[in-house]
N, C-alpha and C positions, 0 to 999 in steps of 0.2 A: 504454645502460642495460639493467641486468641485466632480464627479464621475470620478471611474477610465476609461480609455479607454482598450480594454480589445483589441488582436493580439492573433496573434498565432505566435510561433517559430519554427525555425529551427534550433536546436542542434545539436553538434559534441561532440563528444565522447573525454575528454581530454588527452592528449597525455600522461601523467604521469597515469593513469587509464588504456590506452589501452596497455600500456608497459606489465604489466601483464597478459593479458589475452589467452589463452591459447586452441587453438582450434583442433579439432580431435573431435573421439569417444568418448564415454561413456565408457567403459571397463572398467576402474580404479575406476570410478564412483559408478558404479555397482556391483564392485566386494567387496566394501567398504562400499556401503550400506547393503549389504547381512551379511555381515560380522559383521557390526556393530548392526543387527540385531538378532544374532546368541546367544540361551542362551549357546552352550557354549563358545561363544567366552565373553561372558558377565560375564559369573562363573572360567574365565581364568584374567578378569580384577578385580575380588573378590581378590583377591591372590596377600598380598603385594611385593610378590619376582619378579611375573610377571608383572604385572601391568604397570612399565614403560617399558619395554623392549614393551609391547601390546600399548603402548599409542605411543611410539616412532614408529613402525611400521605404525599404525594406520595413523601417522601426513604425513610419507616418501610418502603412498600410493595416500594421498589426502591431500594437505597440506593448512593449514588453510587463507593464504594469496593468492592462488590462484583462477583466476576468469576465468573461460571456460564457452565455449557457450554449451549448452545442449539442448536437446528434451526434450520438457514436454512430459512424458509417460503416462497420463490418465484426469479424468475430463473433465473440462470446456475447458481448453488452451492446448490438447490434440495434440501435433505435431507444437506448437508455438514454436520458439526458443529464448531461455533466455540467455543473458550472465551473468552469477550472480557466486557467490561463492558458489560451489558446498558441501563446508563439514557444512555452517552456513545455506544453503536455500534449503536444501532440499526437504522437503514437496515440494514446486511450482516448480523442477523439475521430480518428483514422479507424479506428479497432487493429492496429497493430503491434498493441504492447502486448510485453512478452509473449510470442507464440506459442512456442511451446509449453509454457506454463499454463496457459488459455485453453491449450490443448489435454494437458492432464488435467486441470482442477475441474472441467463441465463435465468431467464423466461422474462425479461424485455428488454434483447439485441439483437434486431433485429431492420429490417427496420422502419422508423415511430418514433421510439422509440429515447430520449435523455440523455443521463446518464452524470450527473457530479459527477466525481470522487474526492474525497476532501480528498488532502493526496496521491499521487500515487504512492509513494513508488517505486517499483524498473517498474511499468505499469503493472503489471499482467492484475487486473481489465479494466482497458483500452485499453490495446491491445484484450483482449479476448473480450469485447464489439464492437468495430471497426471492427474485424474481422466477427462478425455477423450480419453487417450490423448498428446499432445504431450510432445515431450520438455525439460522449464523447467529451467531456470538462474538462480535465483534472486540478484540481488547488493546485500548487505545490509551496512552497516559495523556495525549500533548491537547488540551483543552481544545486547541486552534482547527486542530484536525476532526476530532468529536463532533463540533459543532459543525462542521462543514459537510461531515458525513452524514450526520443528521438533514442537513437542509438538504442534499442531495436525494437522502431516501423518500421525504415529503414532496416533490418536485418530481417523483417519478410515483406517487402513491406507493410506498414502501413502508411508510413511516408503521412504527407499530410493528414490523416483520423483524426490524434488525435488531437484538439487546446488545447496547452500546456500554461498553463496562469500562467506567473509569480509570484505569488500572494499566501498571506494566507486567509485563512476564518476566521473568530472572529466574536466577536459581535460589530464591529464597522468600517470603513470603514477609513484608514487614514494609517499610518505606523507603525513600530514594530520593535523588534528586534528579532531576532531568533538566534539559536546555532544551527550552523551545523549538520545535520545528522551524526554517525559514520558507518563506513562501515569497521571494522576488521571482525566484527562478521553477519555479512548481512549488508543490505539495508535497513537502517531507516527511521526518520523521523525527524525535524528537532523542537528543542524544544523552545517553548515562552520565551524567556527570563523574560519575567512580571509572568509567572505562577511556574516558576521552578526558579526563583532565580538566573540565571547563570550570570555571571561576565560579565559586558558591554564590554570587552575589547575581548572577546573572540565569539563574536556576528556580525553577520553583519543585515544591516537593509535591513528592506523588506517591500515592500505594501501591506493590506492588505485590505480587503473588504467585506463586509456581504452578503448569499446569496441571500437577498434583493434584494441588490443593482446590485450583480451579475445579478441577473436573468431579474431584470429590459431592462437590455441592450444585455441579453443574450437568445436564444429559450429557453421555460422552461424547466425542467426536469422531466423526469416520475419518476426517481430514484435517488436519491442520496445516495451515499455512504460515510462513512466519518471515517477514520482512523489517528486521528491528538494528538496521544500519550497522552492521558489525557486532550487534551482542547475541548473534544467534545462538554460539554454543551456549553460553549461559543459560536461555532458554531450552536449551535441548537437557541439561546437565537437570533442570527442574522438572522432567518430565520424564524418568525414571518410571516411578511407577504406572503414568500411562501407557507407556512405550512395553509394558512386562504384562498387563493384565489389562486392558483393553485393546492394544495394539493400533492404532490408527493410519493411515499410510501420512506423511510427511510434504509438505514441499517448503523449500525452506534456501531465502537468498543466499549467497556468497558472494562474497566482496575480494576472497583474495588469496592467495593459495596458503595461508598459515591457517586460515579460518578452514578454510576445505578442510586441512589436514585434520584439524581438531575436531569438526561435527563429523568426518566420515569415521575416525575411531570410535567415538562414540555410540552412534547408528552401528556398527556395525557388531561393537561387543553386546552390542542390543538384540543380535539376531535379525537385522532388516536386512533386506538387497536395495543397494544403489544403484542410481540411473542419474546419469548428467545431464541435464537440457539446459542445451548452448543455443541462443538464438545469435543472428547474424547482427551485428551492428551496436550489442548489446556488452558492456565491458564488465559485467555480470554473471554467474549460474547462477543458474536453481538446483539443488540437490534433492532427489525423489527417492523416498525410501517407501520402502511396503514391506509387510510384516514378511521373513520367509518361510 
């Protein structure tokens, strides 16, 4: 099979996306998350009489369709700026998404170091790598996301650091279909059409590639990260021979305990040691493998 040729892009932000967006201060922001944090603003939302009059307020203050540029305030991506929707992504404007994960992957992002990011979702990962130095390889099928992560990387002078690769990861190397990410609710990811069922008509096709294959024509990785809504083993299943002869250490979502089951058999007739980071609040792991 012919291998993919792998580029890098240069994204724009789409004009129907950027029409929304909404920039200034934090104040509103701020004042909404304090609030929404508040037990008694919480034992005022208990209270059927109040409740929508507090939910109506709530939406006026910070409304659920609106997308503003923010300061990350803590962590890893601490003074990066994000354009995202502020009442659905909070954590990665707070700096409190995944901690623990925050906590393994910055020991890996510096100079020397190579991180493929598989899955970039809105770039947190990727921008906070690039920015300390590492060299990221981003690989992203869903257009919507690409270009977002794109504007995000320009918007923090990134652009040029991150190689945005068209592409999904699987366990096999050829085309696909996928269903677009939704973004009412945050910055997704975009789903297998072969794994979830969804309607060919509502799909568009994409190429995809094993990290095999990937890494064959690519510098290898010290780190892979991998957040691809449920298709994670299949990506692990395609990374065979990196996992044997280059060895990379892992981190890599789970959604649920069939999934566990199936990436930790894998990792482990692979010879890794596993480590579970459970963060609190979070209806998620992260699975952390490193070579043994």
């Amino acid at each position: 099979m012919k291998r993919l040729k792998t580029s890098t892009r240069r994204l724009c932000l789409p004009w129907f996306w950027a029409s929304g967006v909404e920039k200034g201060g934090a104040l509103r922001e701020a004042v909404w998350w304090k609030l929404h944090n508040s037990p008694i603003v919480k034992k005022l939302y208990s209270q059927p009489v109040l409740a929508p009059v507090m939910r109506k307020a709530s939406y006026l203050l910070v409304p659920s369709s609106k997308v503003k540029r923010l300061k990350v305030k803590a962590g890893i991506g601490k003074d990066l700026i994000l354009e995202l929707n502020p009442r659905w992504e909070p954590s990665l404007w707070q700096g409190t998404f995944e901690p623990s994960s925050q906590r393994v992957v910055s020991t890996y992002f510096r100079t020397g170091k190579t991180f493929y990011d598989v899955g970039g979702g809105i770039g947190f990962y990727s921008l906070v790598a690039a920015r300390m130095g590492a060299q990221v390889f981003t690989i992203e099928p869903d257009p919507k996301s690409l270009d977002w992560i794109g504007h995000n990387a320009r918007i923090n002078n990134l652009d040029g650091r991150i190689h945005l690769m068209p592409l999904a990861a699987n366990s096999f190397t050829g085309t696909m279909l996928m269903e677009a990410s939704e973004t009412v609710r945050g910055h997704g990811h975009g789903h297998a059409q072969e794994v979830f069922g969804t309607d060919p008509s509502k799909c568009f096709e994409t190429k995809c590639t094993t990290l095999d294959d990937f890494t064959r024509e690519n510098p290898p990785p010290d780190l892979v990260k991998i957040d691809v809504e449920g298709c994670e083993a299949a990506v692990i299943r395609g990374a065979e021979w990196l996992m044997r002869e280059v060895r990379p250490a892992i981190v890599c979502e789970i959604h649920n305990s069939e999934l566990a089951a199936e990436v930790s058999e894998i990792v482990r007739v692979r010879n890794y040691r596993i480590e579970w980071l459970d963060d609190e609040g979070y209806s998620v792991r992260w699975l952390y493998a490193t070579p043994a």
